[in-house]
KEMITOR-879332 format. One line per field, with one value per residue (C-alpha): residue number from 0; residue in one letter; x, y, z. Coordinates in Angstrom, 1 decimal. Layout:
// KEMITOR-879332
num: (NUM, ...)
residuo: (a, ...)
east: (X, ...)
north: (Y, ...)
up: (Z, ...)
This chain:
// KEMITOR-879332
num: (0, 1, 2, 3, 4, 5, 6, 7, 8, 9, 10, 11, 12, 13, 14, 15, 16, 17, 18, 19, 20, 21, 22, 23, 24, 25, 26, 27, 28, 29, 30, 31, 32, 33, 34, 35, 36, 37, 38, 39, 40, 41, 42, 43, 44, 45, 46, 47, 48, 49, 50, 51, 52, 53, 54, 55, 56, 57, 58, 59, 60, 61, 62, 63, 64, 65, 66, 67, 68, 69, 70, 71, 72, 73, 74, 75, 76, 77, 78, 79, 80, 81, 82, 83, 84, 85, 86, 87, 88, 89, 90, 91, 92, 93, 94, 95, 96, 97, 98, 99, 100, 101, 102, 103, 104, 105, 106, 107, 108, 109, 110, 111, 112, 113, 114, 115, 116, 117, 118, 119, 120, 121, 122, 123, 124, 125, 126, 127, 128, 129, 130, 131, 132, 133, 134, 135, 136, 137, 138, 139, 140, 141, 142, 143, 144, 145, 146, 147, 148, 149, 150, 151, 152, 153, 154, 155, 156, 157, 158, 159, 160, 161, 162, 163, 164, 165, 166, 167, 168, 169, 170, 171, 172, 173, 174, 175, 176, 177, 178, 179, 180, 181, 182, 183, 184, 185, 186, 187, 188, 189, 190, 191, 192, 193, 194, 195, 196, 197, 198, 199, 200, 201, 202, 203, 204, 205, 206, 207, 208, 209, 210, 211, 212, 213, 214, 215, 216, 217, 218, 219, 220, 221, 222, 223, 224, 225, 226, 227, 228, 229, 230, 231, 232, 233, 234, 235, 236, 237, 238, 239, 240, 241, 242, 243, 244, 245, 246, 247, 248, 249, 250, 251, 252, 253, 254, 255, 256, 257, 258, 259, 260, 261, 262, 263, 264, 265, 266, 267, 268, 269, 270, 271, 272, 273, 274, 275, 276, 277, 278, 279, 280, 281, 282, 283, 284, 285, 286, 287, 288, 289, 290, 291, 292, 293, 294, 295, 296, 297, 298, 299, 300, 301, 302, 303, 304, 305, 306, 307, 308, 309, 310, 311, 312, 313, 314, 315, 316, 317, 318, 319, 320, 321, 322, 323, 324, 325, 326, 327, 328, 329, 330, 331, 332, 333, 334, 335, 336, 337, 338, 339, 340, 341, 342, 343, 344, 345, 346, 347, 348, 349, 350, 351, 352, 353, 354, 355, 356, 357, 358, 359, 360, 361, 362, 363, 364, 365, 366, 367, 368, 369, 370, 371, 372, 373, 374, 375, 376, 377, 378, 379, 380, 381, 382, 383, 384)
residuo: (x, x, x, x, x, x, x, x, x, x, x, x, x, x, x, x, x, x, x, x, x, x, x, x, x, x, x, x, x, x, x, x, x, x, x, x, x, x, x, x, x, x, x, x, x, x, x, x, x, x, x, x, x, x, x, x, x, x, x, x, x, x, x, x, x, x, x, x, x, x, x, x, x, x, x, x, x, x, x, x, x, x, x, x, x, x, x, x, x, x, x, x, x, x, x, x, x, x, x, x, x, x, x, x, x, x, x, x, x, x, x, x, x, x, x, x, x, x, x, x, x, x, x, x, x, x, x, x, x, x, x, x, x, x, x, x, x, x, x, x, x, x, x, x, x, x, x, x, x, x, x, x, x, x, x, x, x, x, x, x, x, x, x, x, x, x, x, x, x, x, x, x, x, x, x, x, x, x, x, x, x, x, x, x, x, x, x, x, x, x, x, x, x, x, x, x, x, x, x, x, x, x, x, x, x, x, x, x, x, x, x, x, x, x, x, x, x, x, x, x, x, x, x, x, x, x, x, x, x, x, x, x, x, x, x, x, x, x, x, x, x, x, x, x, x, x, x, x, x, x, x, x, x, x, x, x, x, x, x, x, x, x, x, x, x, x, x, x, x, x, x, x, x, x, x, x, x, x, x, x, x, x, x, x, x, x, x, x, x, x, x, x, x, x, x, x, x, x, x, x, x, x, x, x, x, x, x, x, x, x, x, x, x, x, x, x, x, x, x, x, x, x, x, x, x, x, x, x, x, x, x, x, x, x, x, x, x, x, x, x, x, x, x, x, x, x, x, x, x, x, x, x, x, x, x, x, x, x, x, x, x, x, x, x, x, x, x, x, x, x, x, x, x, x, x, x, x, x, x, x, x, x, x, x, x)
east: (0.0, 2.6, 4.8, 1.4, 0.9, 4.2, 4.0, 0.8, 2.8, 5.2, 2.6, 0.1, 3.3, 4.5, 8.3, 8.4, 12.3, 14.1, 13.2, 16.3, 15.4, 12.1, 13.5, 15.1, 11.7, 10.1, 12.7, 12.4, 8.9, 8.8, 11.5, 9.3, 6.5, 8.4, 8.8, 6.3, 2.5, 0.7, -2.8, -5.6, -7.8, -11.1, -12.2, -16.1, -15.6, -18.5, -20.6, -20.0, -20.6, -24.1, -25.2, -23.2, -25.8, -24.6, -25.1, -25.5, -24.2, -23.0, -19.2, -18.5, -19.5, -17.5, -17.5, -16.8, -13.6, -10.6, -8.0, -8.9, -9.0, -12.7, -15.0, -13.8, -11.1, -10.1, -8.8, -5.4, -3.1, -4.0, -3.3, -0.3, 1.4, 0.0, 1.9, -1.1, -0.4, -3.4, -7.0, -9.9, -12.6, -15.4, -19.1, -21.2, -24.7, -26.6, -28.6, -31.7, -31.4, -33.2, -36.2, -35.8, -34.3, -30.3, -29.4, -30.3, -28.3, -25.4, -25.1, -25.5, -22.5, -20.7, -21.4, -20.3, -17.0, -16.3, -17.0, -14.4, -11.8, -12.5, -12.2, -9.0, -6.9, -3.9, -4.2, -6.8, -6.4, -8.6, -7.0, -8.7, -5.3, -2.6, -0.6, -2.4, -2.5, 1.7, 1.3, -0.6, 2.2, 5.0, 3.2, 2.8, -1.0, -3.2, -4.4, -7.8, -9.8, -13.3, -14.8, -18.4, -19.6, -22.0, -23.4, -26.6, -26.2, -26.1, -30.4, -29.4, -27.8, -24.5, -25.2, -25.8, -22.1, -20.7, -22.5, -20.8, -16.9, -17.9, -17.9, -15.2, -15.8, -12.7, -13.8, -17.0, -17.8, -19.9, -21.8, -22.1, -24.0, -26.9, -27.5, -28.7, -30.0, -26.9, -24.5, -23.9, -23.0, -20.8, -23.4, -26.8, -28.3, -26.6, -29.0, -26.7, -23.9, -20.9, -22.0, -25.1, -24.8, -25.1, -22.6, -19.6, -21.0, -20.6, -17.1, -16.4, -18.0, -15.8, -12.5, -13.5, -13.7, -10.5, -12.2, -11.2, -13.5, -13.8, -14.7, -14.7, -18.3, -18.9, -19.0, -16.0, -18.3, -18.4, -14.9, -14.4, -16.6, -15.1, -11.7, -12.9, -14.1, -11.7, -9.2, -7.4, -6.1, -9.1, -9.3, -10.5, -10.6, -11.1, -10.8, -8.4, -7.4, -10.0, -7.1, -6.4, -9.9, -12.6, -15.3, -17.2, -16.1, -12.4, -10.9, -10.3, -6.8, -7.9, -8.8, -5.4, -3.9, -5.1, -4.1, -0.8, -2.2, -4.4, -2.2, -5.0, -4.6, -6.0, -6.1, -6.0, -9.0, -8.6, -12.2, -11.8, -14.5, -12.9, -9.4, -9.6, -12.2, -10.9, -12.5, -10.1, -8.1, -4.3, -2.3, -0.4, -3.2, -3.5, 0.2, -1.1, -3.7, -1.0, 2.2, -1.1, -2.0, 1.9, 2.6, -0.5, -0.3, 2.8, 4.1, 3.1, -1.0, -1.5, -2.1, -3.9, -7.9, -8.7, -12.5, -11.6, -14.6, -17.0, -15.7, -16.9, -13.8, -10.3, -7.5, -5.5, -2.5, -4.0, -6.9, -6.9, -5.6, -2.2, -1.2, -0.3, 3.8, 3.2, 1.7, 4.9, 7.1, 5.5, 5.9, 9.4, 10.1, 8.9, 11.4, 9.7, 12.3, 11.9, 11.0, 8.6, 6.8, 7.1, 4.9, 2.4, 2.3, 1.1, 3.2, 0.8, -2.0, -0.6, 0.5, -2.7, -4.3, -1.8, -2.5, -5.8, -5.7, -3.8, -6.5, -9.0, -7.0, -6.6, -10.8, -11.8, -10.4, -11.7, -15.1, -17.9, -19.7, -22.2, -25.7, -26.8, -29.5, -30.1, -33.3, -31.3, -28.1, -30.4, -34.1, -36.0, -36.7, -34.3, -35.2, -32.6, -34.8)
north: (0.0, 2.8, 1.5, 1.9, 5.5, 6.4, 5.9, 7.7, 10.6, 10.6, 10.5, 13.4, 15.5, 18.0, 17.9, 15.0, 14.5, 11.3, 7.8, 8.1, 11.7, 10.7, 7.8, 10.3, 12.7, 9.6, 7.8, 11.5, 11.1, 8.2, 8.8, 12.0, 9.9, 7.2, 9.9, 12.2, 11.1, 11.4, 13.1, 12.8, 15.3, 13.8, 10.1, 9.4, 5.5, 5.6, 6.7, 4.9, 1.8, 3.2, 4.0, 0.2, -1.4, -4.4, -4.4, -1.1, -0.1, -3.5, -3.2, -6.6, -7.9, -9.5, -6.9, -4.4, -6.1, -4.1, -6.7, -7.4, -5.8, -3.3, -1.4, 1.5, 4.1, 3.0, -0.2, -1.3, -2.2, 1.0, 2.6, 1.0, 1.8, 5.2, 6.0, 7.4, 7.7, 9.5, 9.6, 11.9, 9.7, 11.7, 11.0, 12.8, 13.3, 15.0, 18.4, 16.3, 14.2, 16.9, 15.6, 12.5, 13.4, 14.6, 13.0, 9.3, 9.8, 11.3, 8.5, 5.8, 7.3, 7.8, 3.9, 3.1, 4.8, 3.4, -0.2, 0.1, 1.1, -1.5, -4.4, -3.2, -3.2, -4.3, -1.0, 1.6, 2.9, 5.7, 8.6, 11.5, 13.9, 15.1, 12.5, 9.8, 10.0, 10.1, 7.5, 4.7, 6.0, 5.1, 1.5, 1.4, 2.4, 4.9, 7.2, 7.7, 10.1, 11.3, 14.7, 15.6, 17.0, 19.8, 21.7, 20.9, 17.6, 19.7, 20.6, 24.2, 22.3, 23.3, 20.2, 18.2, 19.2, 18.7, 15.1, 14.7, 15.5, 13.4, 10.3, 11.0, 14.0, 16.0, 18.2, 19.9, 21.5, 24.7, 23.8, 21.5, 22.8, 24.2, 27.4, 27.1, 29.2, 30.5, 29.7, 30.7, 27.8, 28.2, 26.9, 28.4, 31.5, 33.8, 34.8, 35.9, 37.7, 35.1, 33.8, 34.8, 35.4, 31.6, 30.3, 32.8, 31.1, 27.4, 28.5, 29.9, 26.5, 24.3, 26.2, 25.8, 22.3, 21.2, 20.0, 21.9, 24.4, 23.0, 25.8, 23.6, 24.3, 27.8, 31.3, 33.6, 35.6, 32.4, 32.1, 35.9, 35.8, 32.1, 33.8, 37.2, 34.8, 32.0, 31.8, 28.1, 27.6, 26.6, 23.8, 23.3, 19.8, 19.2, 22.6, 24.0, 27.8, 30.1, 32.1, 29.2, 28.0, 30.2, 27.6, 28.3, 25.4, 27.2, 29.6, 32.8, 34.9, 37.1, 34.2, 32.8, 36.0, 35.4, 32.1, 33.2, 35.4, 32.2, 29.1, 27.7, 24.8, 24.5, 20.6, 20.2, 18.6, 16.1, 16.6, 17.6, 20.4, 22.0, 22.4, 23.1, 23.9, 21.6, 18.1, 16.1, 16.7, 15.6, 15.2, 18.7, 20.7, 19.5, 20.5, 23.6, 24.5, 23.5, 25.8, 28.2, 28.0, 28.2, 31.3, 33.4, 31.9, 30.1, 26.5, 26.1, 26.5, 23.7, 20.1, 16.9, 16.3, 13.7, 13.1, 9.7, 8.0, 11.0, 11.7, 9.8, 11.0, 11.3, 13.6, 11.3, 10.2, 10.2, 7.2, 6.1, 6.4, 4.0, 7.2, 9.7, 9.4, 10.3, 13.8, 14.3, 13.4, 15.9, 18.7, 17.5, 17.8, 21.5, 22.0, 21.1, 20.4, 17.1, 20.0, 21.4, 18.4, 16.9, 19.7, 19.2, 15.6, 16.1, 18.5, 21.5, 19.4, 17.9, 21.4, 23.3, 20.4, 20.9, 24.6, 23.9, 21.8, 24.5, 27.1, 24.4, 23.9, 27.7, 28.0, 25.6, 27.6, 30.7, 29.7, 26.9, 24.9, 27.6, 27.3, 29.6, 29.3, 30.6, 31.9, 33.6, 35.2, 35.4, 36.4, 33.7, 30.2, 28.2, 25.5, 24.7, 23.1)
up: (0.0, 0.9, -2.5, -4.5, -2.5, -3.2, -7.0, -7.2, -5.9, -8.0, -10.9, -10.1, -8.4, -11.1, -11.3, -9.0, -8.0, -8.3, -6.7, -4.4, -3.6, -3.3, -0.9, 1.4, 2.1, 2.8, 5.5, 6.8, 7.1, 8.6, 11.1, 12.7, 12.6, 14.8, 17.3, 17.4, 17.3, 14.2, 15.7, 13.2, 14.3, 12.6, 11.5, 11.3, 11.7, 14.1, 12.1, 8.8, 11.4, 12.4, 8.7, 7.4, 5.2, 6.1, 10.3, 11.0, 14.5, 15.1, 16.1, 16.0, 13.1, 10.7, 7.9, 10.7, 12.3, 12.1, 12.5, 9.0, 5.5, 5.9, 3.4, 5.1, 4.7, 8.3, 9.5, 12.5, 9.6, 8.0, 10.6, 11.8, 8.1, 8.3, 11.5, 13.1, 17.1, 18.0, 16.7, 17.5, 16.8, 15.7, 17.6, 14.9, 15.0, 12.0, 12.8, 11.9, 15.2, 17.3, 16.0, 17.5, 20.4, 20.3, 23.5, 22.5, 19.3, 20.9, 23.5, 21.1, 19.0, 22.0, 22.7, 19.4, 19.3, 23.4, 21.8, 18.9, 20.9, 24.1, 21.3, 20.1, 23.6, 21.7, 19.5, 20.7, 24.6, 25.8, 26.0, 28.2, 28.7, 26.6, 28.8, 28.7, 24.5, 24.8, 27.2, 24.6, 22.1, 23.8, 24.3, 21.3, 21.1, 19.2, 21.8, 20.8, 22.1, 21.1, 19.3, 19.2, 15.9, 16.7, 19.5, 19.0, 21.2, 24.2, 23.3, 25.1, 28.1, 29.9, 32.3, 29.1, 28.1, 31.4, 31.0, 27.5, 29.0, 32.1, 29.1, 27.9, 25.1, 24.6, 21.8, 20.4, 17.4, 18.6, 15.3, 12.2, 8.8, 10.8, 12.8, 16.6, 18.9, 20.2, 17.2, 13.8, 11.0, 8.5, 5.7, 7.4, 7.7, 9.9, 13.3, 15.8, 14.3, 15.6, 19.0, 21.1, 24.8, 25.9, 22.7, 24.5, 28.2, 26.1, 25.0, 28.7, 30.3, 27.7, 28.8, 32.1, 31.7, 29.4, 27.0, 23.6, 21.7, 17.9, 15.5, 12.3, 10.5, 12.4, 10.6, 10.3, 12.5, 15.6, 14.8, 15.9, 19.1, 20.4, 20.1, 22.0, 25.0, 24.8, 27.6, 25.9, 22.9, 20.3, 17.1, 14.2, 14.1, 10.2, 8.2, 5.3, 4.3, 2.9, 1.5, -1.2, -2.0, -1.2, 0.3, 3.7, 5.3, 5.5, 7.8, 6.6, 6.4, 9.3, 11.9, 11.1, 11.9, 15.3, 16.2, 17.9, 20.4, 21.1, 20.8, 18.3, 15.5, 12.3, 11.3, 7.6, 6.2, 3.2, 1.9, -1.9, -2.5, 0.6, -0.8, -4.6, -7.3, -9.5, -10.3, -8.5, -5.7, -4.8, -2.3, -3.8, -3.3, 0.9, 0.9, -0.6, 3.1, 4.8, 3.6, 3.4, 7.0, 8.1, 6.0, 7.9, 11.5, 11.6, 11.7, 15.6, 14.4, 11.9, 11.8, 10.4, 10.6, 7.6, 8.1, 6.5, 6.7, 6.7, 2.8, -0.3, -2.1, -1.4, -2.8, -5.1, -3.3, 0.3, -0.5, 3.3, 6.7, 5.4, 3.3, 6.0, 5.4, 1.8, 2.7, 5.0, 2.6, 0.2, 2.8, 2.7, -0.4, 0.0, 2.2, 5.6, 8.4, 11.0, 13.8, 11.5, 10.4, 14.4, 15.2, 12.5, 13.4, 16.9, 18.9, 17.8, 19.3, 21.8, 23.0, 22.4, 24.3, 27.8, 27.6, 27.3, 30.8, 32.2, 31.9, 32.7, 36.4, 36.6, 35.9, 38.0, 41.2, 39.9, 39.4, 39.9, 36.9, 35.3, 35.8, 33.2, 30.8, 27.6, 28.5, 30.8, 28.9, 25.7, 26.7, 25.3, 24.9, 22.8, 20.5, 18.2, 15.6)
């Protein structure tokens, strides 16, 4: 698989240097990626086991079993040639579930993703902390942690969140492609102008908390507000640079600007109508976000966030989760130091993630959980349908 990756490269790479050069950016690859955790910021496994035609939310069924060859993007000897040492495992839930009741779907994500790892002890462990996820990598583990998608899981509910970390949740997206009552999307209409009153109290409860504040899928405007109120370093967990393809899913020039005041990381997402306008996407054109993102807010704000499995496509050259090494090796070849590509491994992350305990510590001496409401910060009732 990474001979057949590598050869793609080399194909859709224009000016592609010699095999033995080519060699050299690739042992270089591989060598940061022995020593610093790879930390995938997104992977919707979960979900494509929920929606499996097949058994659908059944972990361990034989179509489903990672220690062997899947119909996924996503399987352990994927992952092991991929070099991946940390996954946020993504607990998505579609907007449409608050019809049906948020909670119930959230929890049986949450089940799903707890399962996956729980069968795996030989290759998933649980990690909760920044330390625990070096931890499982220096066993020789992928830390995995999870990442709700969408604030609308919390139904207007700070002890809802509170419940959600308490299980294990160490990221949410404030939103995913629709608007709520107290947050803007990215791909909705705009109601609030960024944040309302109880979204900044969300961001201020996360922070309090430790668990990260994800701003993939929210307006520029969100984006603005969440970094007003933050007091820990923020995420976007799967997102790509607005500056080279002009899609609402991407962070704009401006946010970047702001990420070293913040300590914030931008994980590059893989998803193809995200990155480039043209018909088909290649590994080139991720490399593209990525030198992008560095050039604006510097090489200490960026990282990986796939969405394998959430994606129907891939960018040519990076078909599953086995292909991470050729990405690095591209950077390489773009003239990428090991201390630079270490820190887009995992080391941004992995930092953002400490400072983010650190203000959660700090917080919790300062203050007690919140108990308000947004009937109370906003003046009316919410209902985020």
């Amino acid at each position: 698989m990474i001979r057949a990756a590598i050869l793609t490269l080399a194909l859709v790479t224009v000016g592609a240097p010699s095999a033995r050069a080519q060699d050299t950016h690739m042992q270089r690859a591989l060598r940061v990626l022995s020593t610093t955790p790879l930390i995938d910021g997104h992977n919707d496994l979960p979900w494509a086991i929920r929606q499996s035609e097949s058994a659908p939310h059944d972990v361990e069924a034989s179509a489903h079993d990672l220690r062997g060859s899947t119909p996924f993007h996503t399987d352990i000897a994927r992952l092991r040639a991929g070099r991946v040492g940390g996954q946020f495992w993504s607990v998505y839930i579609p907007f449409e579930a608050t019809e049906e009741g948020a909670a119930k779907v959230q929890l049986e994500q949450i089940d799903i993703a707890a399962r996956i790892i729980e069968r795996y002890p030989d290759a998933f462990e649980l990690a909760l902390t920044a330390s625990d996820l070096e931890g499982a990598f220096g066993r020789g583990r992928i830390g995995s942690m999870l990442g709700m998608e969408g604030g609308h899981a919390i139904e207007n509910s700070l002890g809802a969140l509170r419940a959600y970390y308490a299980m294990g949740v160490r990221y949410m997206t404030l939103t995913h492609n629709g608007t709520l009552d107290w947050a803007d999307s990215c791909c909705d209409e705009p109601r609030h102008g960024g944040l309302s009153e109880f979204g900044k109290e969300v961001v201020r409860e996360m922070n309090r908390m430790g668990m990260l504040v994800d701003l993939s899928h929210t307006s520029p405007e969100a984006m603005n507000d969440a970094l007003d109120v933050a007091e820990a370093p923020v995420i976007w967990s799967h997102a790509s640079a607005r500056g080279v393809h002009d899609h609402a899913r991407n962070v704009p020039d401006q946010v970047l600007r702001r990420l070293p005041e913040n300590g914030g990381v931008v994980m590059v997402t893989f998803v193809p109508g995200f990155l480039t306008s043209n018909d088909e996407a290649t590994i080139a054109d991720v490399a593209d976000h990525i030198d992008h993102i560095a050039s604006i807010a510097g090489v200490d704000h960026v990282g990986i966030g796939s969405d394998f499995d959430g994606i129907d496509s891939t960018p040519v050259g990076l078909e599953d989760v086995s292909t991470f090494p050729m990405l690095f090796a591209e950077l390489s070849r773009r003239g990428w130091t090991e201390e630079d590509l270490a820190k887009l491994a995992g080391e941004n992350v992995l930092r953002a993630w400490r400072d983010a305990e650190t203000a959660a510590r700090r917080l919790q001496r300062e203050r007690d959980p919140s108990t308000q409401t947004i009937e109370q910060l906003d003046g009316r009732i919410g209902d985020d349908r």
